[in-house]
KOLMITI-98510 format. One line per 5 residues: number of its first residue (from 1); their letters; for each residue y, x, z of C-alpha. Coordinates in nm, 4 decimals. Example, Ala and Ser with C-alpha at 12.3 -4.5 7.8 and 13.67 -1.06 7.14 Angstrom:
1> as> -0.4500 1.2300 0.7800 | -0.1060 1.3670 0.7140
This chain:
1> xxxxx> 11.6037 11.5978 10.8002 | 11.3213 11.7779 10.9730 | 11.0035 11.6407 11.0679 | 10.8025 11.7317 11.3996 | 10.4391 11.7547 11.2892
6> xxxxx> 10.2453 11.4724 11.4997 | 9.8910 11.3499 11.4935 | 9.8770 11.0034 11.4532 | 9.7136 10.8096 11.7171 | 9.5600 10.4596 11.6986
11> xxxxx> 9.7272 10.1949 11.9076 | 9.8176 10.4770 12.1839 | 10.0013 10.2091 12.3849 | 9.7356 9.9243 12.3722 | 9.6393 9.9230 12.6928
16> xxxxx> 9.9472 9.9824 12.8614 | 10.1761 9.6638 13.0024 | 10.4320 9.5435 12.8366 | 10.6733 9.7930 13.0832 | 10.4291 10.0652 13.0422
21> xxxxx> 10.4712 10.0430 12.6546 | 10.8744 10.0061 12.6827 | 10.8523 10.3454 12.8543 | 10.6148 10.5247 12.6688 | 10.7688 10.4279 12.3187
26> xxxxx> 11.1824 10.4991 12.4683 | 10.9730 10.8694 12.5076 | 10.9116 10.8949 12.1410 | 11.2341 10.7495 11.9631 | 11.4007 11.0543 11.9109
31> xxxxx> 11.0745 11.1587 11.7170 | 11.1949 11.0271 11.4218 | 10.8188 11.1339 11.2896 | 10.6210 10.9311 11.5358 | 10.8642 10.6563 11.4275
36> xxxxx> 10.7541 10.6369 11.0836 | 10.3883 10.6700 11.1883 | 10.3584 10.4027 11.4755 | 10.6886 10.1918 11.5058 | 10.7337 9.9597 11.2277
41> xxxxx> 10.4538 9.7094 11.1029 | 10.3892 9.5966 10.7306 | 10.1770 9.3897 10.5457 | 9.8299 9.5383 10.3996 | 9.6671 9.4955 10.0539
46> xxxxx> 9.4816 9.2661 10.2119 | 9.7702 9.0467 10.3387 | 9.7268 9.1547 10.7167 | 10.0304 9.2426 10.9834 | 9.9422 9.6031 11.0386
51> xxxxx> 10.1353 9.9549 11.1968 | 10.2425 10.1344 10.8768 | 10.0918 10.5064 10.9094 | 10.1657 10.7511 10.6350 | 9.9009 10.8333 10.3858
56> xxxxx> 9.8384 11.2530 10.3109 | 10.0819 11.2345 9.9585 | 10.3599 11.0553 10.1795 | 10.3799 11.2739 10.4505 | 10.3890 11.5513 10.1685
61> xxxxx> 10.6544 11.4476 10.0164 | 10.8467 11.3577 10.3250 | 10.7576 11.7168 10.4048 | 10.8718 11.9002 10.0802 | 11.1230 11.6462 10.0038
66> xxxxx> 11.5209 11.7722 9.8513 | 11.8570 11.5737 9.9082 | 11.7627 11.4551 9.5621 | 11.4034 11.4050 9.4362 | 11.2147 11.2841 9.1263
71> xxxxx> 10.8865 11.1088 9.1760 | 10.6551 11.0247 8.9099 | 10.3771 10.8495 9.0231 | 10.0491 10.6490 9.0168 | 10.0237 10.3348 9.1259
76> xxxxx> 9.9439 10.1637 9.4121 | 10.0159 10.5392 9.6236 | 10.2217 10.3381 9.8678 | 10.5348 10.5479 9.8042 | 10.7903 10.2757 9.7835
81> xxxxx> 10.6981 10.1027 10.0939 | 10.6854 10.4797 10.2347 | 11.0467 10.5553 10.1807 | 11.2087 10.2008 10.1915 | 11.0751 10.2401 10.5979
86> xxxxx> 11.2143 10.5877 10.5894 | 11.5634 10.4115 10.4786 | 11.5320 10.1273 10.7228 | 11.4478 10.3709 11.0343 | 11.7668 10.5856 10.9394
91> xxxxx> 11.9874 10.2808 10.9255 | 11.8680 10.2200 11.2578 | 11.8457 10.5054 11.4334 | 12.1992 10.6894 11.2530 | 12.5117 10.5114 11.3178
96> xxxxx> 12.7711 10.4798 11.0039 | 12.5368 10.5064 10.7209 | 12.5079 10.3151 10.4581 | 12.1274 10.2707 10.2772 | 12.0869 10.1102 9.9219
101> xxxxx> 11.7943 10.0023 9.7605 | 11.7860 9.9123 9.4054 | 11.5036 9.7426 9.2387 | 11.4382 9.6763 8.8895 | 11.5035 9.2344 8.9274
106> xxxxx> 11.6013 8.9962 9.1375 | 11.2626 8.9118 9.1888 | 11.1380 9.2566 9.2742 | 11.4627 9.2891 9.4928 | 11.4025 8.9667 9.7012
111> xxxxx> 11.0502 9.0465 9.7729 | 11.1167 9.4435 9.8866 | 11.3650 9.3054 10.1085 | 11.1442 9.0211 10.2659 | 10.8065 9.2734 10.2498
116> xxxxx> 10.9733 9.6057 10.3247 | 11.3051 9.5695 10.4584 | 11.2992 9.2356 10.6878 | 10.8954 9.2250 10.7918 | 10.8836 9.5928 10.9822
121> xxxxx> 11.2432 9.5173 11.1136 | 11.1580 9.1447 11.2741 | 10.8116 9.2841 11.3746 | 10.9786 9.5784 11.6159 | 10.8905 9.5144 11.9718
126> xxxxx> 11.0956 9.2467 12.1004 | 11.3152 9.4547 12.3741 | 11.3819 9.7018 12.0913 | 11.4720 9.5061 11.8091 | 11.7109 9.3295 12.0741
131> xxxxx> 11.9012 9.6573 12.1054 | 12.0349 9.6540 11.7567 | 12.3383 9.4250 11.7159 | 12.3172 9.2329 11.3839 | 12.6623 9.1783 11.2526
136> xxxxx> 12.6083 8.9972 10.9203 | 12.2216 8.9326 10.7836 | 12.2020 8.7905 10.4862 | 11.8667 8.7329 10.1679 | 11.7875 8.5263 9.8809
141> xxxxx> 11.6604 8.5120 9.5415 | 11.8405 8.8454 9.4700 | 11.7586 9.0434 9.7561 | 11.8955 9.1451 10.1134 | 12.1404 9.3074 10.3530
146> xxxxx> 12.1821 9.3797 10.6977 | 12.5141 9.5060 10.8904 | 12.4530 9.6458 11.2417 | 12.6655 9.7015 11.5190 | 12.6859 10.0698 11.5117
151> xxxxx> 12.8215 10.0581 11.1367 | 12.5474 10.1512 10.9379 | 12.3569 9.8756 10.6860 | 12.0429 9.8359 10.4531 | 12.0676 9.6338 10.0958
156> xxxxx> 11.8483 9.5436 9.8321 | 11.9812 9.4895 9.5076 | 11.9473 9.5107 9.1715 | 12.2791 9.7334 9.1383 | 12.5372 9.8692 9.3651
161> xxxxx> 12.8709 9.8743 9.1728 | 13.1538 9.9797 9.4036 | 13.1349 10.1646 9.7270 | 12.9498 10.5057 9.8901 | 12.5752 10.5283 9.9525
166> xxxxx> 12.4584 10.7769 10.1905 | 12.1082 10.6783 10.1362 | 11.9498 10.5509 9.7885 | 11.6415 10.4449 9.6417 | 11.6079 10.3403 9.2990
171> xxxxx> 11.2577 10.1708 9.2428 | 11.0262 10.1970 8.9145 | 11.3770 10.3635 8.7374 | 11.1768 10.3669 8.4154 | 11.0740 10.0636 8.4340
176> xxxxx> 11.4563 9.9727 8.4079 | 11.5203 10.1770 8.1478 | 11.2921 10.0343 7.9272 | 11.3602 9.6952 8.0182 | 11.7018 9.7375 8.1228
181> xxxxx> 11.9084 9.9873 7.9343 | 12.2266 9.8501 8.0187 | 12.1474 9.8413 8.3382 | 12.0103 10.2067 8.3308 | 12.3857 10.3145 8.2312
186> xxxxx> 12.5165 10.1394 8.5303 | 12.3176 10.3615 8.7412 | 12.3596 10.6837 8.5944 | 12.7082 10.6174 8.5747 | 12.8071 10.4178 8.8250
191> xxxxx> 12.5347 10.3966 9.1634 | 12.4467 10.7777 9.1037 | 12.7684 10.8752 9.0916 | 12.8149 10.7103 9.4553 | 12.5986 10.9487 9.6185
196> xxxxx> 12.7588 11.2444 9.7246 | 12.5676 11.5922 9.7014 | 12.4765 11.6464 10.0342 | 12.3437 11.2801 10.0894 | 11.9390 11.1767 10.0061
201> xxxxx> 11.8420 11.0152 9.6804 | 11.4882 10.8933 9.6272 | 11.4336 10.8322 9.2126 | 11.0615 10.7211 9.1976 | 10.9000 10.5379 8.9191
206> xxxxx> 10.5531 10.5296 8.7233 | 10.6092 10.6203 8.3508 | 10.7710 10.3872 8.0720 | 10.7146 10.6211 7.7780 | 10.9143 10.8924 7.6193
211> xxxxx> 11.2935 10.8688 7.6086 | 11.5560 10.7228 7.8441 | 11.6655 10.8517 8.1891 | 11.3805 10.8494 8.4427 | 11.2237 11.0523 8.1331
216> xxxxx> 11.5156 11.3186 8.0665 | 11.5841 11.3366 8.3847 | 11.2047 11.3855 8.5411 | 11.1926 11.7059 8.2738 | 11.4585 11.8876 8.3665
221> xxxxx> 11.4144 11.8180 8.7737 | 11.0460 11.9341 8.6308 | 11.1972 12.2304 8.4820 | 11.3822 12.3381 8.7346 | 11.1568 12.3004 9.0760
226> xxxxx> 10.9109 12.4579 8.8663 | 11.1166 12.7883 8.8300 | 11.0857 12.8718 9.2137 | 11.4467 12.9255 9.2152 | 11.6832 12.7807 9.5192
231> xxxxx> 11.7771 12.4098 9.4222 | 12.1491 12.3172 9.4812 | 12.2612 12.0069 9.5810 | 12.3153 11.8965 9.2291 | 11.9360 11.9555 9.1651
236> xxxxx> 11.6800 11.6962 9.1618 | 11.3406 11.8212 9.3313 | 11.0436 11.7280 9.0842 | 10.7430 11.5842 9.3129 | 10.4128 11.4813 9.0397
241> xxxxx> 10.1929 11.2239 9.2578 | 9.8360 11.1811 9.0279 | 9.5278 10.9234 9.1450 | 9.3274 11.2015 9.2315 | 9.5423 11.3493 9.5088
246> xxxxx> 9.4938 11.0064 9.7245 | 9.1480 10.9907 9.8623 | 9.1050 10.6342 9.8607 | 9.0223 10.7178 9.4034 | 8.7022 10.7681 9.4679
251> xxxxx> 8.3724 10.5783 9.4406 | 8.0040 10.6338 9.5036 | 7.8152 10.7627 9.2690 | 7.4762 10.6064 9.1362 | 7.1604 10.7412 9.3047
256> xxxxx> 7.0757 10.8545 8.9443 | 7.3678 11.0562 8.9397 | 7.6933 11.1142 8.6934 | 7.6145 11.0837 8.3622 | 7.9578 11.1747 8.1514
261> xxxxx> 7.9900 11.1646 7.7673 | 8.1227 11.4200 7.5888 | 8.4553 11.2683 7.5683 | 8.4807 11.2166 7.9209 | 8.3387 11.6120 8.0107
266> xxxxx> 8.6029 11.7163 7.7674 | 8.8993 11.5404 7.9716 | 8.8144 11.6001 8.3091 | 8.7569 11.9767 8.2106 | 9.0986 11.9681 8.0398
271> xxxxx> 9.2785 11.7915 8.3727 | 9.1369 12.0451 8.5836 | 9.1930 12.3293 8.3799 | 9.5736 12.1863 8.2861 | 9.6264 12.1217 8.7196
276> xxxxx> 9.4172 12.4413 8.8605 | 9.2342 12.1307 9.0554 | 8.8291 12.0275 9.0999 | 8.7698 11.6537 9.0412 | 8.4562 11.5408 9.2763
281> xxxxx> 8.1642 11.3794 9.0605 | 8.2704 11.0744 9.3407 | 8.6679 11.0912 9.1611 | 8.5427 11.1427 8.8177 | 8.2646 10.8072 8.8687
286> xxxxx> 8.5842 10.6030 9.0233 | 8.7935 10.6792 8.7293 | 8.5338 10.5904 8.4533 | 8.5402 10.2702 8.6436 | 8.8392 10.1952 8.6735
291> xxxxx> 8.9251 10.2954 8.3217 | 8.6830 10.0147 8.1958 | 8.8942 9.7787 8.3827 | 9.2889 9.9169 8.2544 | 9.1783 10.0424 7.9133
296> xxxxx> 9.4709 10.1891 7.7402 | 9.7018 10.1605 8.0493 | 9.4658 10.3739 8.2185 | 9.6909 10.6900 8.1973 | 10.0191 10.4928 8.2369
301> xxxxx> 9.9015 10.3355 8.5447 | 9.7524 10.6366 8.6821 | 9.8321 10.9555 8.5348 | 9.6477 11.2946 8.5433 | 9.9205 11.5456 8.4558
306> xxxxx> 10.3344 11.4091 8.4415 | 10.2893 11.5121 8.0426 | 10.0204 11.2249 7.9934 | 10.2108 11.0263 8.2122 | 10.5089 10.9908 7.9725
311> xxxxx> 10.3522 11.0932 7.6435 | 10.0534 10.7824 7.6682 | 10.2554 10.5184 7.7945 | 10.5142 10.2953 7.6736 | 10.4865 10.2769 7.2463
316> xxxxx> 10.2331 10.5560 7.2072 | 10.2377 10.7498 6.9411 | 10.0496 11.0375 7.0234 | 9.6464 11.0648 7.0823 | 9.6050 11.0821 7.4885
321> xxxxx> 9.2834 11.3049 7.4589 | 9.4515 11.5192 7.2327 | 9.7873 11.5588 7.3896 | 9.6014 11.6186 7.7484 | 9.3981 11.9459 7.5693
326> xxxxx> 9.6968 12.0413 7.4334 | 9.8438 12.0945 7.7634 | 9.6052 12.2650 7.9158 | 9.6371 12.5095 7.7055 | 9.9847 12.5626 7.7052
331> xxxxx> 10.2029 12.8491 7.8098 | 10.5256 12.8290 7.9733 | 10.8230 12.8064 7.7831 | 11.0966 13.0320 7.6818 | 11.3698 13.1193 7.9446
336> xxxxx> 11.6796 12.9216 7.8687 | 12.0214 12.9646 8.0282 | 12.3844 12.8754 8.0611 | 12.5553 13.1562 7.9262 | 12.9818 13.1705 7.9730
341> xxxxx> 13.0159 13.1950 7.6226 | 13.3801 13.4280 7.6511 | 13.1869 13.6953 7.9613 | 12.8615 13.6386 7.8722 | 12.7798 13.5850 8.2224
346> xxxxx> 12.4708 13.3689 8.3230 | 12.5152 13.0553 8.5679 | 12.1808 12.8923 8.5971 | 11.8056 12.8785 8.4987 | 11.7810 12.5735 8.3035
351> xxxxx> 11.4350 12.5698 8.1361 | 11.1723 12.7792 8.3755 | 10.8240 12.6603 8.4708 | 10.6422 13.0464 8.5532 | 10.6629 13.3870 8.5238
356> xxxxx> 10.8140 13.6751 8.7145 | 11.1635 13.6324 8.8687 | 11.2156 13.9913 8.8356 | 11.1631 13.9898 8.4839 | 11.3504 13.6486 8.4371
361> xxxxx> 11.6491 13.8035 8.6244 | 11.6450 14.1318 8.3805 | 11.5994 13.9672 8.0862 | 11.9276 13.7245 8.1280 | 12.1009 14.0604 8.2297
366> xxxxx> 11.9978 14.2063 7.9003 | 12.1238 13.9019 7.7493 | 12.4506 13.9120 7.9092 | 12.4898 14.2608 7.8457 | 12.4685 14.1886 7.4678
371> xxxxx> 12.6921 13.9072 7.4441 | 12.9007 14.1523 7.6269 | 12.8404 14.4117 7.3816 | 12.8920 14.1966 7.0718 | 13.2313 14.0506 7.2111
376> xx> 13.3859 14.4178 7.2339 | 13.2759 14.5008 6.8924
């Protein structure tokens, strides 16, 4: 799907009658970018009925996004409310599709519905939301679905057993494989394996620890949209979301200025070293803060690199200062790749972060030419 880039305007209709409005918005629906950024209306932090607009990291990875993406992320980013409107506009506005949504409980799955799913759709402007024949509607304590007249649906669920998804988004996935390892298997083997290739799978979670399948799978997508090599439709796109790429992690600093410890000077040297970034003195003072309040699910909650994501949370075992300067100074990794083991021939990158494709490219030649060599000997 391709976006139109369009600057976002505040309340561009407001002053319009209600006929005026009808007109101007039946302009725009085939915008499916100015849909996102001025049609549907959620509900704020703050509790307030408000137009969703797209913050800077969601219009990124809308942007930049794969048929199949990764997402490890910080919280509170608004990416799951970002994507489950995504998934609600294309059941709308694409006849014949079918859009999942899986949460992690029933709990979480009733209230995405009700918050995500049901608020921006009941909230459309009357004459539009009119247009859309509902066929079967139905929620509860374990989620939602809707069936419209031109064929396609939306659900939230906790699992989707039996049938095609054209559309899926699996919510905090490492949550449920901590929690939920059964359920975890159920996915990989059975909800996954309803999506075909060419259709859109959002996988987005904050970090559970090492180990399980958000993890393994997060490192090789990692892995492999790190090698700058053309992603097939098997591949999962790796997109990293930190706190400090959303500008709202930030907070005024004292009139008598910054004042880091040596600890602290040491870490945010390392993160910017280990992400090529510069943290303001305003990000670094918000994060101290902030830090004070989450303690030692500080870097689970919101992560500085995707390695401290994984390696400080769930049953740490490893020092977070220590594995964070360990990373910045790390180089990448050896090349690593499927190798027919009768020709010799190579199929596919599978462990690449940097380096020179020309030189990757010669030196799996060389290595196929050797196992070529040693199987006529």
């Amino acid at each position: 799907m391709t976006f139109r880039k369009n600057k976002p305007r505040c309340d561009e209709s407001a002053e319009m009658t209600e006929t005026e409005q009808r007109l101007f918005i039946m302009t725009k629906l085939s915008n499916p970018w100015w849909r996102l950024n001025h049609l549907y209306k959620i509900q704020n932090e703050k509790g307030e009925l408000v137009t969703f607009r797209m913050r800077p990291a969601q219009r990124q990875l809308f942007r930049s996004m794969h048929n199949k993406n990764i997402i490890l992320k910080a919280r509170q980013l608004g990416f799951s409310t970002a994507i489950d409107i995504y998934l609600l506009d294309q059941a709308l506005f694409i006849p014949h599709l079918k859009c999942g949504i899986v949460a992690q409980d029933k709990q979480a799955a009733s209230e995405i519905f009700r918050t995500k799913i049901a608020v921006p759709f009941d909230h459309l402007p009357d004459w539009l939301r009119a247009s859309f024949t509902i066929v079967e509607r139905r929620s509860g304590a374990s989620g939602g679905y809707i069936l419209f007249g031109h064929g396609s649906s939306i659900q939230v669920a906790t699992s989707f057993r039996s049938g095609t998804v054209q559309r899926l988004h699996i919510s905090e996935h490492g949550k449920i494989c901590a929690k939920y390892p059964a359920k975890a298997k159920e996915l990989r083997t059975g909800t996954l394996n309803a999506v075909s290739d060419e259709c859109i799978i959002f996988d987005e979670s904050t970090a559970e620890g090492v180990g399980g399948d958000f993890y393994e799978m997060s490192n090789r997508a990692q892995e492999i949209t790190a090698s700058g090599l053309a992603l097939t439709p098997q591949d999962y796109k790796f997109h990293f979301y930190a706190w400090w790429q959303d500008l709202k992690y930030s907070a005024r600093v004292p009139e008598s200025g910054l004042k880091l410890s040596q600890e602290k000077t040491a870490y945010f040297s390392a993160v910017e070293k280990a992400m090529n970034i510069t943290l303001t003195d305003e990000q670094k003072h918000w994060y101290i803060c902030k830090e004070t309040e989450q303690r030692e699910e500080m870097k689970q909650e919101f992560p500085s690199t995707p390695q401290e994501a994984f390696l400080t949370s769930g049953r740490r075992v490893f020092s977070a200062e220590s594995t964070l300067q360990a990373e910045s100074f790390c180089s990448p990794p050896l090349i690593v790749y499927d190798i027919e083991p009768v020709t010799g021939t190579k199929t596919k990158a599978q462990s690449l972060r940097d380096g020179n494709k020309a030189e990757q490219h010669r030196d799996a030649d060389e290595l196929s030419a050797g196992l070529g060599a040693a199987g006529s000997g």
